[in-house]
C-alpha positions in Angstrom: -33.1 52.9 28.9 -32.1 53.2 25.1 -30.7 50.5 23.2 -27.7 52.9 22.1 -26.8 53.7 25.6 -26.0 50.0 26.1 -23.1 50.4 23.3 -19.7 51.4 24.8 -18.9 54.6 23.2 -15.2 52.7 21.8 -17.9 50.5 20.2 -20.0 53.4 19.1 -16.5 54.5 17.4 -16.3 51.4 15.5 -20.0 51.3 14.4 -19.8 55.0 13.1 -16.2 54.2 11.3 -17.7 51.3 9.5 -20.7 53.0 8.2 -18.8 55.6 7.1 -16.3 53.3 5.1 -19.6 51.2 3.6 -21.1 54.8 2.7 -17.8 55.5 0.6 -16.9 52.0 -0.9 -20.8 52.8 -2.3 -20.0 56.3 -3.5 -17.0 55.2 -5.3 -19.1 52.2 -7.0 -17.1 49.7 -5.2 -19.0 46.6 -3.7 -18.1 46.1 0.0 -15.8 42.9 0.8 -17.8 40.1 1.7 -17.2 36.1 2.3 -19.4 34.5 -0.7 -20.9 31.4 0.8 -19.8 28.3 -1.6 -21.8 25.2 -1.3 -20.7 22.0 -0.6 -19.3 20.2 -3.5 -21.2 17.5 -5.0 -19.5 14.4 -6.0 -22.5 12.9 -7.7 -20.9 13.2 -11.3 -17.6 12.0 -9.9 -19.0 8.7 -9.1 -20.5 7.8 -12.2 -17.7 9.0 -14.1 -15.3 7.1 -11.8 -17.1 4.6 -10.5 -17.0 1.8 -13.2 -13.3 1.8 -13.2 -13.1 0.7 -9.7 -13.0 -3.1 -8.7 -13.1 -5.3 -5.6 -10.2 -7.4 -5.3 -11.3 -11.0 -3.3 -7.8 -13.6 -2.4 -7.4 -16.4 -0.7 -4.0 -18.6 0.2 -4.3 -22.0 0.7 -2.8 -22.9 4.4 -1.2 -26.3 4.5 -1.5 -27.7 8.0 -1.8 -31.4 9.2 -3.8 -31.8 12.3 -0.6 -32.1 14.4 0.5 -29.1 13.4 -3.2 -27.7 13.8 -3.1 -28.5 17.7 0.8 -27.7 18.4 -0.5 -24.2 17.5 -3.3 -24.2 19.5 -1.2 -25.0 22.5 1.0 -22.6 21.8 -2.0 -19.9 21.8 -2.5 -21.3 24.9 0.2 -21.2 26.6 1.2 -17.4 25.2 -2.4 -16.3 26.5 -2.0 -17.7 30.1 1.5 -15.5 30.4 -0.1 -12.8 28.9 1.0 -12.4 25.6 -0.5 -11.3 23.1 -1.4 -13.5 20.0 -1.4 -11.7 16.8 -1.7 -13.1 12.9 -4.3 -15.8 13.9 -5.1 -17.2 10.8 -8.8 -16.8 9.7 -10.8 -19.2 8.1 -8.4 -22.5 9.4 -10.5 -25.0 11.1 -9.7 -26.1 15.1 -8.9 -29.3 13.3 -6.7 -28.4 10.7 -6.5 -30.0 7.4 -4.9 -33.3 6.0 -2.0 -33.3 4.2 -3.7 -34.7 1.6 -7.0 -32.1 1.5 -6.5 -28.5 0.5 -6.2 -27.4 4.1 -7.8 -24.4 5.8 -7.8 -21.1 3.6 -6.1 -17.3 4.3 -9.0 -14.6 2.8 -8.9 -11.3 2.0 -10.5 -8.6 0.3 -9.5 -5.1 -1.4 -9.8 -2.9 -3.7 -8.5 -1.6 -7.0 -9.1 0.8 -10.1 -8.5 -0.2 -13.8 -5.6 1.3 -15.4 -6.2 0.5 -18.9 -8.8 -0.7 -21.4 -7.0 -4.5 -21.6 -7.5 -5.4 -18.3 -4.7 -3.7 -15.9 -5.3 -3.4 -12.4 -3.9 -1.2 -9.8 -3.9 -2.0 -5.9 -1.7 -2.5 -2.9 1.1 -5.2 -2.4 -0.4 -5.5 0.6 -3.9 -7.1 -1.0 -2.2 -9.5 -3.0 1.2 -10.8 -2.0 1.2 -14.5 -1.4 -2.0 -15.4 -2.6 -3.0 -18.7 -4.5 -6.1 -16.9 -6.2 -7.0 -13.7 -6.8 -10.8 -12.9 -8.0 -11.3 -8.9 -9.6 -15.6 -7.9 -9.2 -16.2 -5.5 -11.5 -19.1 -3.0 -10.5 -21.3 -4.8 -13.8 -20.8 -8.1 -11.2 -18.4 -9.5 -13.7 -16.2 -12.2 -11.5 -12.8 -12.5 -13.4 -9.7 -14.5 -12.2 -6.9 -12.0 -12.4 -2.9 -12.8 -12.6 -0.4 -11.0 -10.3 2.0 -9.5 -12.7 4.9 -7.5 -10.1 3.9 -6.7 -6.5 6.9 -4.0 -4.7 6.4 -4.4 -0.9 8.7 -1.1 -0.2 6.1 0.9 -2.0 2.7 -1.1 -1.6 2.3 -0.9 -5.1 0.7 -4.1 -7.3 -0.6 -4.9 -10.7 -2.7 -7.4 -11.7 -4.2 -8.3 -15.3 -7.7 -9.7 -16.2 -8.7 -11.0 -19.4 -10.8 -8.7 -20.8 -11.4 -5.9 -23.2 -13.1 -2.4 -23.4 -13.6 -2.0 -19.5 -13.8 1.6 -18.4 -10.6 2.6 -16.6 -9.8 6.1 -14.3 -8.5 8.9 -16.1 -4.8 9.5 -13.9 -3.9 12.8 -12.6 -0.8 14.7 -11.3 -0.6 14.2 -7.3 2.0 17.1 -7.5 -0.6 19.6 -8.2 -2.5 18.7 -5.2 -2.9 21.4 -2.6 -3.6 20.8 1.2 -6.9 21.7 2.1 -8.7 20.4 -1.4 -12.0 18.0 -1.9 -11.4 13.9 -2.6 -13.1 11.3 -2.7 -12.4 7.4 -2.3 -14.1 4.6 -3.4 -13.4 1.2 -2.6 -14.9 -1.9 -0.6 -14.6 -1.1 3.0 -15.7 -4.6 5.2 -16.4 -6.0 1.5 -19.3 -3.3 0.8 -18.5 -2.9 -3.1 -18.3 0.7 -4.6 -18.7 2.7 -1.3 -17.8 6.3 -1.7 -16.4 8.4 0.9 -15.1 12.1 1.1 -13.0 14.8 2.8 -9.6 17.1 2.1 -6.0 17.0 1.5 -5.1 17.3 4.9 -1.3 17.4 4.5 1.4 15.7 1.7 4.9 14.7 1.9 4.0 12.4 4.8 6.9 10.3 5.8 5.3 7.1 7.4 6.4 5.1 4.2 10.1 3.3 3.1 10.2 5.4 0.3 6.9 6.8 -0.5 6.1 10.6 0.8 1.9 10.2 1.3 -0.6 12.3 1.2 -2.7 12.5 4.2 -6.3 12.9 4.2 -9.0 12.9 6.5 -11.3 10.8 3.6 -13.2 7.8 5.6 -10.9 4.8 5.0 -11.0 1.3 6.4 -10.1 -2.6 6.0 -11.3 -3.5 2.4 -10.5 0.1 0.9 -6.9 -0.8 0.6 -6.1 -0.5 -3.4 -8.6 1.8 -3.7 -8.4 5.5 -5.7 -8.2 9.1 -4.2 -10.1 11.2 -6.6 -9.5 15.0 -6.8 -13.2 17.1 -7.9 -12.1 16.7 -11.8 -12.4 13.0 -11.5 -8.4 12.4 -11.8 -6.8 9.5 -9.3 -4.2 11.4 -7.5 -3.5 8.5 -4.7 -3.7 5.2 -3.9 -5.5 4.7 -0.3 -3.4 2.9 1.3 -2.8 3.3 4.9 -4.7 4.6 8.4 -3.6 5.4 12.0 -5.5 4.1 14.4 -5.1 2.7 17.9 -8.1 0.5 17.3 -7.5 -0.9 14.2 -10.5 1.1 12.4 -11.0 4.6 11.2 -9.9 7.3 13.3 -9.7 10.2 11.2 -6.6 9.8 9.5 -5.4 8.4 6.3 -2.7 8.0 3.9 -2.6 7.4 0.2 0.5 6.7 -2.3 1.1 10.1 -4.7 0.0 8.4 -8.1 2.9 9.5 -9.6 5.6 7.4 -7.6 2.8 4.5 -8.1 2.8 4.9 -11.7 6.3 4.7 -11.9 6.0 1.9 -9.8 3.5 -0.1 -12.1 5.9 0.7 -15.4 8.8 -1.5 -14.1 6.3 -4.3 -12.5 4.5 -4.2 -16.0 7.8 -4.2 -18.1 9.9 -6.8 -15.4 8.0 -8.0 -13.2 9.7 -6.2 -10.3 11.5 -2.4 -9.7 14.9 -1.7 -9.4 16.3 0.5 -7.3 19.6 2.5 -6.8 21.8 2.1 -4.1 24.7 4.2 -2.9 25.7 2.5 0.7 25.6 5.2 3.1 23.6 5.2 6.9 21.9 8.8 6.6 20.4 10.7 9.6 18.5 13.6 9.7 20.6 16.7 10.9 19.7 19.0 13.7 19.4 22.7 13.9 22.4 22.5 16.8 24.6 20.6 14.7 24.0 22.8 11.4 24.8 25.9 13.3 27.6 24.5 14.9 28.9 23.6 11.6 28.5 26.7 9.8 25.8 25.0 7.3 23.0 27.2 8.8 19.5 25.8 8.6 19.1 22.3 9.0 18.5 20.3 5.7 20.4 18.3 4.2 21.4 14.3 5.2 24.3 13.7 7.3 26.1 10.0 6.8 26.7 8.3 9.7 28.3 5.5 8.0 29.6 4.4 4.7 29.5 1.1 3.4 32.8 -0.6 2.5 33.3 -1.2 -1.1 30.0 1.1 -1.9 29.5 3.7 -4.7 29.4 6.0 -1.9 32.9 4.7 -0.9 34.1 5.0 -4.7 32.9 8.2 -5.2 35.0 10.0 -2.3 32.2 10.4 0.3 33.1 10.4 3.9 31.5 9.9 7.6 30.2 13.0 8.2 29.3 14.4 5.1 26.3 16.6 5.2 24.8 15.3 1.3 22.4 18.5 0.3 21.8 17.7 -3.6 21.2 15.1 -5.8 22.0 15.8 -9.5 20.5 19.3 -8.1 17.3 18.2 -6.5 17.6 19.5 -2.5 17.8 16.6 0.0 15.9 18.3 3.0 16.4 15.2 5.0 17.5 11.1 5.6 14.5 10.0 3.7 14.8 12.6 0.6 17.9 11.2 -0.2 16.6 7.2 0.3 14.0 8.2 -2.6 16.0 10.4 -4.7 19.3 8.0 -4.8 16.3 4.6 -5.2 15.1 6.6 -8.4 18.3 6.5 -10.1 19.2 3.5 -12.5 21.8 1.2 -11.4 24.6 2.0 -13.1 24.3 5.4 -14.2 26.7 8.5 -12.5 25.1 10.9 -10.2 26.1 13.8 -8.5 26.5 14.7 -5.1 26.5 17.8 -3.5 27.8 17.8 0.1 29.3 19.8 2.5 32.3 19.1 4.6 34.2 21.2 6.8 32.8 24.5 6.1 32.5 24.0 2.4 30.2 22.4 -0.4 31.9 19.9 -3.0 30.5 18.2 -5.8 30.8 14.3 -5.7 30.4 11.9 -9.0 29.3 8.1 -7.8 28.1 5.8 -10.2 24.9 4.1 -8.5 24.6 0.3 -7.6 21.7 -1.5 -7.7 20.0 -2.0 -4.3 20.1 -5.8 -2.8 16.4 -6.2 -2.6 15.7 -5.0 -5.8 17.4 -8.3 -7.0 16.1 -10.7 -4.8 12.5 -9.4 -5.4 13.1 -10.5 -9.3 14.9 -13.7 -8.2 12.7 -17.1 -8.9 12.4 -19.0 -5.7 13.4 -21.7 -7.2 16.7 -20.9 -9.2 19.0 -22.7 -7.9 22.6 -21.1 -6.1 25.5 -23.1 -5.9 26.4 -21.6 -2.6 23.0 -21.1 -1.2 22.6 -21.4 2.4 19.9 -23.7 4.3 17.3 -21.2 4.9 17.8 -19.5 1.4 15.5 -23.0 0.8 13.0 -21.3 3.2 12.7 -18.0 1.7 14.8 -16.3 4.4 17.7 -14.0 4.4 18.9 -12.5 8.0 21.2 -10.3 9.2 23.3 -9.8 13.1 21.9 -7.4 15.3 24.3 -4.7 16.6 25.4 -4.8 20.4 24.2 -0.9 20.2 20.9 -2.3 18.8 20.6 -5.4 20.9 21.0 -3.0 24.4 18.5 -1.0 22.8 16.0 -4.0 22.6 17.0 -5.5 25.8 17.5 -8.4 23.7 20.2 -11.3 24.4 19.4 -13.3 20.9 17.9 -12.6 17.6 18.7 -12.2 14.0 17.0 -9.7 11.9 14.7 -11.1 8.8 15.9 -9.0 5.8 13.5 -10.7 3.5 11.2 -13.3 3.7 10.1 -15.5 0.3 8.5 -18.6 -0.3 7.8 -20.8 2.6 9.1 -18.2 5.3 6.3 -15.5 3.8 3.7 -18.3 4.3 4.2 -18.5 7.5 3.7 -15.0 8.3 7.6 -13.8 8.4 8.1 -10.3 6.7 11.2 -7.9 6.8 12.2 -6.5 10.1 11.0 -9.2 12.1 13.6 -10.5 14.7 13.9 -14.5 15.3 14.9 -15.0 18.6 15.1 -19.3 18.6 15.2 -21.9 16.0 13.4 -24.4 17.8 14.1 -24.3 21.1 17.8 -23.0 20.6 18.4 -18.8 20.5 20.2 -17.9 18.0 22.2 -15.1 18.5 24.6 -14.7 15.5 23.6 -15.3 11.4 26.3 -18.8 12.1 24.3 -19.8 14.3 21.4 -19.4 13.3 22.5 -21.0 9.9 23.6 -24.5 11.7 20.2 -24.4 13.7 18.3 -24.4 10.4 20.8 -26.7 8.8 20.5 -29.5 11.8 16.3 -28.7 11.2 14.1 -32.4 9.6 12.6 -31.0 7.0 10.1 -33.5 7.3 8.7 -31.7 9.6 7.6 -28.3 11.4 10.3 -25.6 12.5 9.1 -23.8 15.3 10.7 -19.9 15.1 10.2 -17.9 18.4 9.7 -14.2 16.7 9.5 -10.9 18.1 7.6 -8.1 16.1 7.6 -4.8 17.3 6.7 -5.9 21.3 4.9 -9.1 20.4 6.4 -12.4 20.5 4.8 -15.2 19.0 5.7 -18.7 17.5 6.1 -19.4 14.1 5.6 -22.7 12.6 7.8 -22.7 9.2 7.1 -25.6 6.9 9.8 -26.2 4.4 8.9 -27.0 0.9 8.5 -30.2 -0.2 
């Protein structure tokens, strides 16, 4: 049997039609189309040229506990372990002992990393690497060891600068994260598991992520784990476009996804902790919710984008400036709001005090609001000194805590019959492990189910000694032991 008789004749068809096109793309002096094979880029270059600028970031918090304290925490492991529960925040590096009260106690380590901003010795990294820490050490890749100061740390971005004394160091050259298209080469380097100046590479696999407060991330499937926090994301022409930042995982290492901070929210994150000390934020006092594609149709706004309010804050610019429950806000001062979170970041990017305006629609029409812009609560208490004193400061202000009532709406939600939400945590009650969100069900021994109550619990606290917090963070609960300042 011939080969050819083994071709279907429809195939034969096809065969015959595409020699015939090659034959004339070759008559008229037209090359045919082809793929062109592209090698696989080499980031060889990169990492010299970048390399240098890139630091390892070592901390460590001192832990004050006295050996009764030491073994009241061991039994409480104990006895969450025998019900089941798990135990999460152990801290590392404390001795089954404990300390004295006299000694310098067991110690809190960490590790990160960080690129140099400028010749004079700024550093760039996450909030996460260095807030609350005693001491923080910057390697640089020559094995300098240089003792570096925290100058601003913003939790709500991740965003932290710290200075070294030192002059002439190499620093990165920083690009335009804007620019950045889905699908391009980076690179990170940092010190994953403490392994100094590793480099790792992949794509842009998507941007405008919304797993942050404020922050849209880029997502990336670049390598990234424990110890590359702080690090750069370098595009192919050696310019940082990110800060790595984040991961999902289910594991607690790598999986294949990863998240960086667009350098230029960071930047503009690092100007007002270089200039202040801390950023400031607008506010505007509304609830926003994203709006669906049934309730824009039903409306008569068409597609879905914009923010609806649920709620406005008494009192608020919002309230000032005429906007109502219900309002569908679709600009600010122009800029679209496509949903809840555009218009968290576009309204926390305008300064306090200056007007904006507002475009919104409301019952079948747009309208143009002008509110002059507050300045967002935590924005002040982040540049507050722990220790300024307040005439009318409340017992756990002394702690570093400032809570809030739960809802009945959110306490059925929960399943919850007590608790207080932590809207900040400073001072002794971020020693301990406290951060925003967390919800304290008892103040030793006693729930607490109202901010009152909670109050006189802490109030009737001796601050001689331990307070023991029953907390509950996402679906953990675990005990905290809160040691009041001294």
């Amino acid at each position: 049997m011939h080969a050819e008789s083994q071709v279907p004749a429809s195939s034969r068809t096809r065969l015959v039609l595409t020699g015939t096109a090659l034959a004339l793309a070759l008559a008229l002096g037209q090359a045919p189309a082809v793929a062109q094979p592209r090698d696989l880029p080499d980031f060889s270059e990169l990492v010299e040229r970048v390399g240098p600028a890139v630091v390892n970031i070592r901390t460590s918090e001192k832990v004050k506990m006295t050996e009764g304290q030491a073994e009241m925490n061991e039994q409480m492991q104990e006895f969450l372990r025998r019900f089941g529960i798990p135990v999460p925040n152990q801290r590392r590096g404390a001795p089954r002992g404990g300390g004295t009260p006299d000694d310098d106690g067991p110690m809190r380590r960490g590790v990160g990393s960080g690129f140099v901003l400028s010749a004079d010795g700024y550093v760039m990294t996450n909030a996460h690497v260095v807030q609350g820490a005693d001491e923080v050490i910057v390697t640089l890749t020559d094995k300098r060891e240089l003792k570096a100061k925290i100058i601003g740390a913003d939790a709500r971005s991740d965003v932290a600068v710290v200075k070294v004394e030192a002059t002439g160091l190499p620093f990165v050259k920083v690009g335009d994260s804007t620019k950045a298209r889905v699908g391009e080469w980076v690179m990170a380097i940092g010190s994953p598991f403490g392994l100094e100046n590793t480099v790792t590479a992949g794509i842009i696999s998507a941007k405008q992520r919304d797993t942050g407060d404020l922050l849209p991330l880029i997502q990336t499937d670049v390598a990234i784990n424990p110890g590359n926090s702080g690090g750069p994301l370098v595009n192919m022409r050696g310019e940082v476009i990110g800060i790595n930042s984040q991961i999902y995982s289910q594991n607690g290492g790598y999986m294949g996804i990863s998240f960086a901070i667009p350098i230029d929210e960071a930047v503009r994150v690092a100007d007002q902790l270089r200039a202040g000390g801390r950023v400031v934020r607008g506010f505007l006092g509304v609830l926003p919710d994203d709006i669906t594609k049934e309730v824009a149709e039903s409306i008569g706004l068409g597609k879905a984008s914009g923010a609806v309010v649920r709620n406005v804050t008494a009192g608020s610019p919002a309230e000032k400036g005429g906007v109502e429950g219900g309002d569908v806000i679709t600009k600010v001062d122009g800029k679209v709001v496509d949903k809840a979170a555009d218009l968290r970041r576009l309204i926390a990017a305008v300064k306090p005090g200056a007007k904006t305006t507002l475009t919104v629609f409301r019952r079948g029409s747009y309208k143009d609001l002008v509110v002059t812009v507050g300045e967002d609560e935590r924005s002040k208490r982040a540049g507050a000194s722990e220790t300024e004193s307040a005439p009318a400061a409340s017992p756990s202000s002394a702690l570093g805590l400032k809570v809030s009532e739960l809802t009945e709406a959110q306490r059925k939600e929960m399943k919850l019959k007590s608790g207080v939400k932590v809207d900040a945590a400073t001072g002794a009650a971020a020693r301990a492990g406290l951060r925003e969100g967390d919800l304290i069900l008892s103040v030793d021994n006693v729930e607490v189910a109202t901010v009152k109550a909670f109050q006189a619990q802490i109030a009737k606290a001796d601050k001689a000694k331990v307070i023991n917090l029953v907390v509950k963070r996402d679906d953990v609960v675990s005990f905290v032991l809160l040691k009041p300042a001294r």
